[in-house]
C-alpha positions as CSV (number, residue, x, y, z in Angstrom):
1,X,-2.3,-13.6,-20.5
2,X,-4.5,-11.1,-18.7
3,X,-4.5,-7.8,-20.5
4,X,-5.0,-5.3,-17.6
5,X,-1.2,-6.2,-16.8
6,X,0.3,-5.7,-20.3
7,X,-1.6,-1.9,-19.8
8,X,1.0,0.2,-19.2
9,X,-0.8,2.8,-16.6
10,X,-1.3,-0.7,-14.7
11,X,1.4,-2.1,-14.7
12,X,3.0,1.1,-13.6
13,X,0.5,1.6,-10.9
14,X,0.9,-2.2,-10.1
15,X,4.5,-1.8,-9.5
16,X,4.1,1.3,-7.5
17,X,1.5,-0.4,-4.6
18,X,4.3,-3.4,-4.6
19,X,6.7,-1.2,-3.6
20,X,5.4,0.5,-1.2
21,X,3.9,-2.2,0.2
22,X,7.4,-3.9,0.3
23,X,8.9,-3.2,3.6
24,X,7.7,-5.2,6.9
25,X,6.7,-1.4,9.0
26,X,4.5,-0.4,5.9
27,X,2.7,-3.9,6.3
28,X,2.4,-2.9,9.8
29,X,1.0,0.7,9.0
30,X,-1.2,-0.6,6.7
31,X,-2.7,-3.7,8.8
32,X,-3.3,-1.1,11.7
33,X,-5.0,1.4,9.7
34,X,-7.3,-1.5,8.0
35,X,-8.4,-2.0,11.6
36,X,-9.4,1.8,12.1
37,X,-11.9,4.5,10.5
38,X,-8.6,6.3,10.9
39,X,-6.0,7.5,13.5
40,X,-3.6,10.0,14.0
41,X,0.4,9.8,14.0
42,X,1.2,9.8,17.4
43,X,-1.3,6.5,17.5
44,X,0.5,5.4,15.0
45,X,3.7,5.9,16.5
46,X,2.8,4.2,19.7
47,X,2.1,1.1,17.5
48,X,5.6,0.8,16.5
49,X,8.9,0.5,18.1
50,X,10.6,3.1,15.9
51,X,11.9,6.6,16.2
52,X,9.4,9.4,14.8
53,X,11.2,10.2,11.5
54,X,11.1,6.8,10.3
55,X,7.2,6.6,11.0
56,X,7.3,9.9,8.9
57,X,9.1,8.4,6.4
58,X,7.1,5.1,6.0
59,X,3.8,7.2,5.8
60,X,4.8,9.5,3.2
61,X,6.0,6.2,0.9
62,X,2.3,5.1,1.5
63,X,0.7,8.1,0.8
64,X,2.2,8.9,-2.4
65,X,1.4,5.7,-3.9
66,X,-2.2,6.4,-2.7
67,X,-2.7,3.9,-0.4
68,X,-3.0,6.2,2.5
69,X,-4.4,9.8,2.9
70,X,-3.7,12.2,5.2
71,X,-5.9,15.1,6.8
72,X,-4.1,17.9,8.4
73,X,-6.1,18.9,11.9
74,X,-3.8,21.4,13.5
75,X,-1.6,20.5,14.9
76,X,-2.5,16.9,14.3
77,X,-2.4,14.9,10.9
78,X,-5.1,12.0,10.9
79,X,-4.7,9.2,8.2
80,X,-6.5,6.9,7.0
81,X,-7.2,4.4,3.9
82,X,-7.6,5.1,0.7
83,X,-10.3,3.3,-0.4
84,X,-10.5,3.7,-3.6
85,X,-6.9,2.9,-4.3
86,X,-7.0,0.0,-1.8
87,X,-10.0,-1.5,-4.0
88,X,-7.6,-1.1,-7.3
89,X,-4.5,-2.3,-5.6
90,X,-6.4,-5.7,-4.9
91,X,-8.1,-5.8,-8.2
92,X,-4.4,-5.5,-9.9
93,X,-3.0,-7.8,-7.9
94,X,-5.3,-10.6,-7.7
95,X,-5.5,-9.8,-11.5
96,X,-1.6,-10.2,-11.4
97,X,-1.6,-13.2,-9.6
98,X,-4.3,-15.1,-11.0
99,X,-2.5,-15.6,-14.5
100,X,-1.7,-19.2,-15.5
101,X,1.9,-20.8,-15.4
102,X,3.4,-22.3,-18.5
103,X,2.4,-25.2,-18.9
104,X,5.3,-26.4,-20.0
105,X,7.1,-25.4,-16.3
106,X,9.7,-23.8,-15.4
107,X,13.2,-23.5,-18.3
108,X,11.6,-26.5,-20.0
């Protein structure tokens, strides 16, 4: 078993990029950001076929995980990726997913 995941501070930070990343309009955010430098909300917005608040509501779950940042530029807030968070949220996973299955299968 891979060691990283039986860490504690990983495994916590692990579970905390899964679930923000576990609803289908943070996919969404996060798949348009990967394709910008960054953009502001109201690009954002225009993006998605949801009401305002619930953009809000997705981008703050993002950001406080880290997987987002935010710049405020009156009266304009321009996000973009967090790099160095995105880099350990796909070391942790692919470290996650990479460990072996039993052997033995599954209840056997």
């Amino acid at each position: 078993m891979n060691s990283d995941i039986i860490n504690p501070e990983k495994s916590e930070k692990l579970a905390r990029f899964a679930k923000a990343l576990g609803h289908p309009t943070r996919i969404a955010i996060m798949q348009f950001l990967l394709k910008q430098e960054h953009c502001y909300f109201g690009q954002i917005h225009e993006e998605l076929p949801i009401a305002k608040a619930t953009v809000s509501q997705h981008l703050a779950e993002l950001k406080d995980a880290g997987l987002i940042q935010g710049t405020i530029e009156a009266p304009k807030v321009k996000y973009c990726i967090n790099q160095e968070n995105w880099e350990l949220a796909k070391e942790l996973f692919k470290s996650f997913f990479e460990q072996r299955l039993s052997e033995k299968g599954c209840c056997q």
